[in-house]
C-alpha positions as CSV (number, residue, x, y, z in Angstrom):
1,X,-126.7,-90.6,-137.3
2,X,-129.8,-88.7,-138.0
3,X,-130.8,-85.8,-135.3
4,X,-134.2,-86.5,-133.3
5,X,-137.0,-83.6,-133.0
6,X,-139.8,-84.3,-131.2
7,X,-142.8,-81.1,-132.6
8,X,-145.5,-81.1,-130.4
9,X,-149.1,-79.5,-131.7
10,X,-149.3,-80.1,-135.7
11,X,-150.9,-76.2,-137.2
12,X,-148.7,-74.7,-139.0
13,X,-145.8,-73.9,-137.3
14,X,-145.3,-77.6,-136.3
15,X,-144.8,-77.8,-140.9
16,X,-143.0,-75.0,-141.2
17,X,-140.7,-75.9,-139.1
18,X,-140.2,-79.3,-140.0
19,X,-140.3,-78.2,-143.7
20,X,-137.3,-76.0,-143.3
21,X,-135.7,-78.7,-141.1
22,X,-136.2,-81.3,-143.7
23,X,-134.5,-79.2,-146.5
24,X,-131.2,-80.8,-144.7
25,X,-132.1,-83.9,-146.5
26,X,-131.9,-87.0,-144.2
27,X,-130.3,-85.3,-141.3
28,X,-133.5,-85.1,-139.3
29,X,-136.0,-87.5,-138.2
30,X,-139.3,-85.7,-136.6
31,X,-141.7,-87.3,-135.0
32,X,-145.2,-84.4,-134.9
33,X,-147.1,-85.2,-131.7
34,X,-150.4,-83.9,-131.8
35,X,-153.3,-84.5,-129.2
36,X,-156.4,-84.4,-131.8
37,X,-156.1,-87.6,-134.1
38,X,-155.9,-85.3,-136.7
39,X,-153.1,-83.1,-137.9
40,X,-153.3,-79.8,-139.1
41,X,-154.8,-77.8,-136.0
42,X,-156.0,-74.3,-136.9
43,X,-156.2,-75.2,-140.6
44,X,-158.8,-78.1,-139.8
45,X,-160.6,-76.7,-136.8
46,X,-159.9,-73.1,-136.9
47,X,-160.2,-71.9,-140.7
48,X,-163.9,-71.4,-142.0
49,X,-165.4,-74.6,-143.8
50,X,-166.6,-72.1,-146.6
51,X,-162.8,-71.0,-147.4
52,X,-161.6,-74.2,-149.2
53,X,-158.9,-72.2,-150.8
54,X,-157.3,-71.3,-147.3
55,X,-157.3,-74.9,-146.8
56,X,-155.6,-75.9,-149.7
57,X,-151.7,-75.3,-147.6
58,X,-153.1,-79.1,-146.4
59,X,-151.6,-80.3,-149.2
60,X,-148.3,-78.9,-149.2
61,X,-148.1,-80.1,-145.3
62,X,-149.4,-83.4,-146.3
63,X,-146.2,-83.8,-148.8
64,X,-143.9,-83.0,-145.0
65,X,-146.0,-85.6,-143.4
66,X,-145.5,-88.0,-145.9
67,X,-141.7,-87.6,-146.0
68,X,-140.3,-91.5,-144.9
69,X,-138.4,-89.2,-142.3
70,X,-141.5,-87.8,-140.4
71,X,-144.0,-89.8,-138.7
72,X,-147.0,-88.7,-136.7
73,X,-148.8,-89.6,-133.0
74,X,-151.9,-88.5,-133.3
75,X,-154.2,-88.6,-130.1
76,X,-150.8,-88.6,-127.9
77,X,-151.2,-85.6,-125.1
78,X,-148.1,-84.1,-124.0
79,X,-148.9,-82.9,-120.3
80,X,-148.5,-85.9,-118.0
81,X,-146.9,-89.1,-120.0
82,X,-145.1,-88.1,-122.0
83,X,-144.3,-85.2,-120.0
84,X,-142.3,-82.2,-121.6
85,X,-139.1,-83.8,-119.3
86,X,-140.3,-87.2,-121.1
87,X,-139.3,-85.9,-124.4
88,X,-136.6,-83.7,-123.8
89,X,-134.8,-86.7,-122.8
90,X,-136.0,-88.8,-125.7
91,X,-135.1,-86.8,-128.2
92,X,-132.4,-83.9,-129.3
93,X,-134.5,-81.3,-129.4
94,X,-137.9,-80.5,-128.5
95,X,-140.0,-77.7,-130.3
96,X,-143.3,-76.6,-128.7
97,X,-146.1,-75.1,-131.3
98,X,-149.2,-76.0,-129.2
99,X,-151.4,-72.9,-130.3
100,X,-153.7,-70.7,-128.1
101,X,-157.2,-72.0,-128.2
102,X,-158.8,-71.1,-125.2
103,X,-161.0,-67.7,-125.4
104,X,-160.7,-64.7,-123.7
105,X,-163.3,-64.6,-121.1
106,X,-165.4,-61.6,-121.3
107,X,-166.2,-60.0,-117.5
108,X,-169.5,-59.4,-117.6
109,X,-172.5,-60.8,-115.6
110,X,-174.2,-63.4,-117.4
111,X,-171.6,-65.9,-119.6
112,X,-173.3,-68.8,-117.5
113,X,-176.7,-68.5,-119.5
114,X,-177.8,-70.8,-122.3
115,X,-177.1,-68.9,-125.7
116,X,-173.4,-67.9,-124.9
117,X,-170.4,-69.1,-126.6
118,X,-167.2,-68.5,-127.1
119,X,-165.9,-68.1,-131.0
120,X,-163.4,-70.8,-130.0
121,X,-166.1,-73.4,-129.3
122,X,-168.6,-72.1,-131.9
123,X,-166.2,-72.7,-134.4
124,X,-164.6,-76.3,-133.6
125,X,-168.1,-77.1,-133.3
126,X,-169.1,-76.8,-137.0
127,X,-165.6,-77.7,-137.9
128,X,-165.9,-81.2,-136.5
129,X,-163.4,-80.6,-133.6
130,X,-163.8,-83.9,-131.0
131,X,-163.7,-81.9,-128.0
132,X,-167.1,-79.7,-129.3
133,X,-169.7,-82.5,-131.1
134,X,-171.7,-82.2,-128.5
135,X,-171.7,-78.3,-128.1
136,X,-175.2,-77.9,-129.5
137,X,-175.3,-74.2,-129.4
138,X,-178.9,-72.8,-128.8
139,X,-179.8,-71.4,-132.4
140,X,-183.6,-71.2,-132.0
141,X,-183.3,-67.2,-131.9
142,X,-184.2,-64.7,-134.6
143,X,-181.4,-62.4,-133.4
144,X,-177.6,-63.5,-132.6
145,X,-175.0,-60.9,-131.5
146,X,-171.0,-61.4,-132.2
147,X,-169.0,-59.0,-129.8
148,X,-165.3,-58.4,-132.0
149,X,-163.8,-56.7,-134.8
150,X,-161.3,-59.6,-136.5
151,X,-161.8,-61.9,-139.1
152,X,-163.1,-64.9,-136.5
153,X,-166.5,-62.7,-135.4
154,X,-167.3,-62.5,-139.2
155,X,-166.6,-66.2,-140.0
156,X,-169.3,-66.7,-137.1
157,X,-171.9,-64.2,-138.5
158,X,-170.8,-65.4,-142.5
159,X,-172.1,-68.1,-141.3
160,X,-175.3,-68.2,-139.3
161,X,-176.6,-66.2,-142.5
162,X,-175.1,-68.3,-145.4
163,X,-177.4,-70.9,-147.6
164,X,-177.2,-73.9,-148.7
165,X,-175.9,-73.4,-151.9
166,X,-173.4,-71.4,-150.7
167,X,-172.2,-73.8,-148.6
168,X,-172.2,-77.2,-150.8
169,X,-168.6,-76.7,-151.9
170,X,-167.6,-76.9,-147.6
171,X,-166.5,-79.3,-145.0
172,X,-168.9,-78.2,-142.6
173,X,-170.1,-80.8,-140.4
174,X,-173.2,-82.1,-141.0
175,X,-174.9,-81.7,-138.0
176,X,-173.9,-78.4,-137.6
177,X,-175.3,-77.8,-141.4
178,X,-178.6,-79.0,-140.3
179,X,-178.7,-77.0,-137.0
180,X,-177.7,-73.7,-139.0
181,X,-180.0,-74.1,-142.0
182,X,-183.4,-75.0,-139.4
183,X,-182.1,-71.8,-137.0
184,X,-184.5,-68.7,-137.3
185,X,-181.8,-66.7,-136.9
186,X,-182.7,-63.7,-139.3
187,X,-180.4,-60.5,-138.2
188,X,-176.8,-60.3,-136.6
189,X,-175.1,-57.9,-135.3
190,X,-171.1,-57.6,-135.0
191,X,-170.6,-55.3,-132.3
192,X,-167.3,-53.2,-131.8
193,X,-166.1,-51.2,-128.7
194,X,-164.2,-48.9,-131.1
195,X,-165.2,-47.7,-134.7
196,X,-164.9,-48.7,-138.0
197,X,-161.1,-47.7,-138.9
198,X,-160.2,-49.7,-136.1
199,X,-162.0,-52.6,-137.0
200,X,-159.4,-55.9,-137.5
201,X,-161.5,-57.4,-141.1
202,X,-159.2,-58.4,-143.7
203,X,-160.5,-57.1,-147.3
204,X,-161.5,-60.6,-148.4
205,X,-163.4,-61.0,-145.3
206,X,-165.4,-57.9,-145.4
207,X,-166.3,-58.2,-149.0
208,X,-167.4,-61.4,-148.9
209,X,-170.3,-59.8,-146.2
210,X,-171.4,-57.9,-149.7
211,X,-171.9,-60.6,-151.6
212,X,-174.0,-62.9,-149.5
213,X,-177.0,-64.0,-151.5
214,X,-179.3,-63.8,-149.1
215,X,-178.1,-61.4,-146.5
216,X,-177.9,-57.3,-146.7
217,X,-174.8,-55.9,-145.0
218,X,-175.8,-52.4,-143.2
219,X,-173.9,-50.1,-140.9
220,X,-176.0,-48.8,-137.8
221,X,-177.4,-45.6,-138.2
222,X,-175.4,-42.9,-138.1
223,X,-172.0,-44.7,-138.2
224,X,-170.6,-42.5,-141.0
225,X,-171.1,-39.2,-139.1
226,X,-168.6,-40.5,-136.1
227,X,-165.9,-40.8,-139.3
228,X,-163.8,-37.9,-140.2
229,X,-165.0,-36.5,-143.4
230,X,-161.4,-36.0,-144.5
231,X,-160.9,-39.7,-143.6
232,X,-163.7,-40.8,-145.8
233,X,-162.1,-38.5,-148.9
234,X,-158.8,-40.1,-148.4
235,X,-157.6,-42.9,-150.0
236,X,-158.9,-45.6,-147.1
237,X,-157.2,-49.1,-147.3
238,X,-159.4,-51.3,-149.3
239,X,-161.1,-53.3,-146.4
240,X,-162.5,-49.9,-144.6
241,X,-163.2,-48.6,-148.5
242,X,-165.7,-51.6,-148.9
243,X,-167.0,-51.3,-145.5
244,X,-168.0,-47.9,-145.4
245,X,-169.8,-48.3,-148.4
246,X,-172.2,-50.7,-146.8
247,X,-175.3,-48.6,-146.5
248,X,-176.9,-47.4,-143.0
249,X,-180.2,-49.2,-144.0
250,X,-181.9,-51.9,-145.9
251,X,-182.5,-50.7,-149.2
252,X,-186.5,-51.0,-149.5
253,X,-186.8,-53.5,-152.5
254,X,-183.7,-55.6,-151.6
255,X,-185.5,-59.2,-151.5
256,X,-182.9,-60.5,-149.0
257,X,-184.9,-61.9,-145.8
258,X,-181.4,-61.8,-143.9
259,X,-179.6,-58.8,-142.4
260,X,-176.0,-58.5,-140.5
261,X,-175.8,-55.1,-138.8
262,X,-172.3,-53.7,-138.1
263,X,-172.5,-52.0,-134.7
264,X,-169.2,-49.5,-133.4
265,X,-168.9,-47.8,-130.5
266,X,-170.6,-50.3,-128.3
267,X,-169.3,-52.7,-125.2
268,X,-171.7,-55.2,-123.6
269,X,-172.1,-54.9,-119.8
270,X,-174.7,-57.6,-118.8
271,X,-176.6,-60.6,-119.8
272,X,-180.0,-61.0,-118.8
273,X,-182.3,-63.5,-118.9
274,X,-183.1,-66.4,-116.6
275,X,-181.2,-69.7,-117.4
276,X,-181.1,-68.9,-120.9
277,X,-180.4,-66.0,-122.5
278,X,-182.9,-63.4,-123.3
279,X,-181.3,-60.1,-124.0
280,X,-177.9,-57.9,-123.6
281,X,-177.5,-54.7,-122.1
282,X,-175.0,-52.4,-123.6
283,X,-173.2,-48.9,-123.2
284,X,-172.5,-46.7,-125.9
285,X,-169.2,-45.7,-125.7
286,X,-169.2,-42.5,-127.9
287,X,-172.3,-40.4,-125.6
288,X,-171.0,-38.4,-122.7
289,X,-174.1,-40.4,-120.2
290,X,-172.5,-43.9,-121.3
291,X,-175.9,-44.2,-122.6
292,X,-177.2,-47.7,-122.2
293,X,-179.1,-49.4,-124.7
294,X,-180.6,-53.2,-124.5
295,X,-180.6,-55.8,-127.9
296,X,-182.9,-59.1,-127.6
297,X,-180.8,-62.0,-128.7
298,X,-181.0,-65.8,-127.6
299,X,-177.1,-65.9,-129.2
300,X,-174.2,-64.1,-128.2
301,X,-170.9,-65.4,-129.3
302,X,-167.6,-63.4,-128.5
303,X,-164.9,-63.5,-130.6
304,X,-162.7,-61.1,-128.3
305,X,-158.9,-63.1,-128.5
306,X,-157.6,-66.3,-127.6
307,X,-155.4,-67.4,-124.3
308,X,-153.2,-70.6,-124.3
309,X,-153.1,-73.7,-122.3
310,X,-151.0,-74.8,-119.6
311,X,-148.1,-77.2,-120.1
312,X,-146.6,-78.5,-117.1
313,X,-143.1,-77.7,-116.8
314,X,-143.2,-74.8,-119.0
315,X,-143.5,-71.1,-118.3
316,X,-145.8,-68.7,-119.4
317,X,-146.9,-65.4,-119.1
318,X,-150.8,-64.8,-117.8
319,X,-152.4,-65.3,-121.4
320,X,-150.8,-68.4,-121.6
321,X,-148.3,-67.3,-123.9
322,X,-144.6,-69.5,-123.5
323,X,-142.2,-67.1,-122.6
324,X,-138.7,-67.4,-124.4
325,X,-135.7,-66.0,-125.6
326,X,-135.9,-65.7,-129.9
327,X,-138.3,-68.8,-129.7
328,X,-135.6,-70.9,-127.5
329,X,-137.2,-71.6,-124.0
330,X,-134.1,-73.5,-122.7
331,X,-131.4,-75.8,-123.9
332,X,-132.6,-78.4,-126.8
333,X,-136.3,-76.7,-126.0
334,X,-137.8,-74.5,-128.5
335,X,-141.7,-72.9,-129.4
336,X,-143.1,-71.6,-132.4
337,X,-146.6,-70.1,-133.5
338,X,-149.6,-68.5,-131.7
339,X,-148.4,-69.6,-128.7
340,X,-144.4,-68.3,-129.1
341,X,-145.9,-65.0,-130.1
342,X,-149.5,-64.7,-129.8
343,X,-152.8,-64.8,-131.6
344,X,-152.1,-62.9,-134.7
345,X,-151.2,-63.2,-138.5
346,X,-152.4,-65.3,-141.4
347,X,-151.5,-68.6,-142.1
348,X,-148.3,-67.9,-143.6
349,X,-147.1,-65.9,-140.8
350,X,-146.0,-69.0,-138.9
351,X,-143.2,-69.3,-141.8
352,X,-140.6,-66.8,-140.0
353,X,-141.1,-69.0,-136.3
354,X,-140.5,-72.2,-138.3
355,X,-137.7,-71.2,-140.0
356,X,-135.8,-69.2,-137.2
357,X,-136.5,-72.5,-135.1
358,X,-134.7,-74.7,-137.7
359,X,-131.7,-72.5,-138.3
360,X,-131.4,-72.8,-134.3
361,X,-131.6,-76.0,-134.6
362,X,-129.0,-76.2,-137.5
363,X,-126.4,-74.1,-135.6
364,X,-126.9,-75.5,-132.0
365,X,-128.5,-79.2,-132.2
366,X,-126.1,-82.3,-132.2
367,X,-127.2,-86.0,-132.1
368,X,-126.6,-87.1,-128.6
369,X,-127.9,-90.8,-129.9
370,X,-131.4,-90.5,-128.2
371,X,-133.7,-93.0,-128.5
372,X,-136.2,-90.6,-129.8
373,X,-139.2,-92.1,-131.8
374,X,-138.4,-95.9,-130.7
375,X,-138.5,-94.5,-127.3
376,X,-141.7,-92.9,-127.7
377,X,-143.2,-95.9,-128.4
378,X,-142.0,-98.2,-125.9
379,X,-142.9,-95.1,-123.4
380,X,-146.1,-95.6,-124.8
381,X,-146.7,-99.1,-125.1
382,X,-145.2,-99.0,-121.2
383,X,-148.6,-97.2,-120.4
384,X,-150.8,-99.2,-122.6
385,X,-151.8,-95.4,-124.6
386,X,-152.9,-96.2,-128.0
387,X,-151.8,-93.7,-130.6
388,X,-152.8,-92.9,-134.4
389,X,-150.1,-93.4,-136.5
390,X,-149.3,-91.2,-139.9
391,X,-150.5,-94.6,-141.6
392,X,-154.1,-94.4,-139.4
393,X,-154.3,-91.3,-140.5
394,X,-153.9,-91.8,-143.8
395,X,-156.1,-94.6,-143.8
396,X,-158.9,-91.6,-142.0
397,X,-157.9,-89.1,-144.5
398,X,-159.3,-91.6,-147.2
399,X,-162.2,-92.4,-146.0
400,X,-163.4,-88.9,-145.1
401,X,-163.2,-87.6,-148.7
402,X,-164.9,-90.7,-150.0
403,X,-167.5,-90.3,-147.6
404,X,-168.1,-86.5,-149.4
405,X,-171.2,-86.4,-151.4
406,X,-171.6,-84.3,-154.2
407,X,-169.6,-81.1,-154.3
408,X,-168.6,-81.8,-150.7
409,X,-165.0,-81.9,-150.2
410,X,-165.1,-84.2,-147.3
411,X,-167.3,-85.5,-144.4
412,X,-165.6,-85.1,-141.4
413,X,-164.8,-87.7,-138.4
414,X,-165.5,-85.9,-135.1
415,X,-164.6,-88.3,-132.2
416,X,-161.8,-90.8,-131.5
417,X,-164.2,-93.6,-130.7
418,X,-165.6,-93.0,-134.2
419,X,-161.7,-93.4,-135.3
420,X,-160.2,-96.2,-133.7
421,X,-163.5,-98.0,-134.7
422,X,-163.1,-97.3,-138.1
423,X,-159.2,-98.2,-138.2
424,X,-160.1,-102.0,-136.6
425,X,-162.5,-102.6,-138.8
426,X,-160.0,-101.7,-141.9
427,X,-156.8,-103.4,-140.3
């Protein structure tokens, strides 16, 4: 009698963890229950449209969700019906891999103006995500500012200052394509409240910023003297190496009509403006006076961290992270990913959750004969909730590379009326 999981969220984690659990072969049967109608979370929504390569690990997930033992409920929110109590009496065990997608607030005066964004929406938004089509971020600025040192703040400013050609090999959406190519935007700065050797960029990230075609990368003036000399001699890690390098200035016959300024030492303290944003004030955090300093921008998007959402009947701490013993939350209930152990790694980090899930599950999970997937569905059908099943979404997966024109990978649904319209009419 095969054991029943129930995996709610589908990122990452939620395939790692069935991957290792499906190495017992025919032992388990999973159902993923994600509340997108696509799979794949942070690989879909999260990682840059220009990075095809990162989103290659689609296809070794795909082969998981096509094993006969897995199936998928796509557009199936686990908060009220079905309830986390729902499912850990449906099914044997119960693993939690939700994410954290909900950005850090920033507590300044100001974040209710037109022209401020969180990385979290900005992103989803030009990735297609259902909840953010109608975002429509304010773009018609010459200057946009992205407060945060990690990888997301330069995906943002990568690309607000990409081309088209650059961009013709992505999944971008396409009216997000069209809003970013018609923006004025001509300079961004990433702002940091620390310095350069703090800075979170991955090397692949900050060299890519050197090799835009039509965007300079410069360091603000005088960002090399706040460096230890003896640092600068050392041997640096690779990512600070290429990032020190950028120059302090536009070189005078670069031809490049872009520029993205990186900016250290710096914290915003207010927004100003009327309705819509007009300028931010800032303090310099290195000058004894906390000497203030304003930058006129019509964009400011913070990339600053992530917090996690609320599930009803499941603790967590105040960033929304599930609190847990070694990933177990209680008996037959378990968590893995971002939201087990917070916002941080690549994808492949996610690997060690899944796995030390499964071997839990290995050592401590017996079949107890529950209903699992059969009752799902009835719970379901009981409540007249339609669902996308793994064969909708194949069905969606189809259609959205064939819709891709040219060198475009895919075109993108973005909204579950667009979906389930599609799906009746090819039923």
């Amino acid at each position: 009698m095969k054991i029943k999981i129930a995996i709610i969220g589908s990122g990452p984690s939620a395939f790692y963890t069935a991957q290792y659990l499906l190495k017992e072969e025919g032992k388990y049967e999973i159902d993923i229950i994600e509340k997108l109608f696509s799979p794949f979370g942070l690989v879909r929504y999260g990682v840059s449209p220009d990075h095809q390569n990162t989103k290659n690990v689609i296809r070794v997930f795909n082969r998981t969700l096509n094993n006969e033992n897995v199936e998928f409920f796509g557009d199936v929110e686990v908060n009220n019906s079905p309830s986390i109590d729902d499912l850990v009496n449906l099914y044997d065990a119960t693993v939690v891999t939700t994410g954290m997608a909900i950005d850090r607030p920033i507590n300044i005066n100001g974040t209710d103006k037109i022209g401020f964004y969180g990385a979290t929406e900005f992103v989803n938004w030009y990735n297609g995500h259902p909840e953010y089509e109608n975002l429509n971020p304010d773009l018609n600025t010459d200057t946009a500012i992205i407060i945060g040192n990690g990888n997301v703040a330069i995906d943002c400013a990568r690309l607000l200052v990409r081309t088209k050609k650059e961009m013709e090999n992505s999944d971008i959406t396409q009216y997000a394509s069209k809003a970013l190519f018609n923006s004025p935007i001509k300079k961004v700065y990433i702002i940091g409240r620390r310095g350069p050797l703090d800075s979170k960029f991955t090397t692949v990230e900050i060299r890519e910023m050197g090799e835009l075609l039509d965007c300079d990368s410069i360091l603000s003036k005088g960002t090399l003297k706040t460096i230890d000399s003896n640092l600068l001699n050392e041997e640096l890690p690779k990512q600070y190496k290429i990032l020190t390098n950028f120059p302090e200035k536009k070189h005078k016959d670069s031809k490049k009509v872009k520029t993205v300024e990186f900016l250290f030492y710096s914290s915003p303290i207010e927004l100003l403006g009327d309705d819509k944003l007009k300028s931010v004030k800032f303090r310099n955090n290195l000058s004894e006076d906390n000497k203030i300093f304003t930058i006129k921008s019509g964009l400011i998007i913070t990339a600053i961290g992530y917090l996690g959402d609320k599930i009803k009947g499941i603790k967590t701490d105040k960033s929304g992270m599930i609190i847990h013993n070694n990933n177990k939350i209680k008996d037959r209930l378990f968590t893995a990913g971002w939201v087990a152990r917070g916002p941080s790694g690549v994808i492949g980090t996610n690997k060690h959750d899944g796995a030390n899930v499964a071997k839990q599950i290995f050592n401590s999970i017996k079949s107890k004969n529950s209903p699992g997937r059969v009752g799902l569905k009835n719970l379901l059908n009981n409540i007249n909730k339609r669902y996308i099943s793994k064969e909708d979404w194949m069905l969606i997966n189809e259609e959205e590379i064939n819709r891709g024109k040219g060198t475009l990978p895919r075109i993108k649904f973005t909204s579950h009326y667009e979906v389930y319209k599609f799906i009746d009419n090819h039923k």
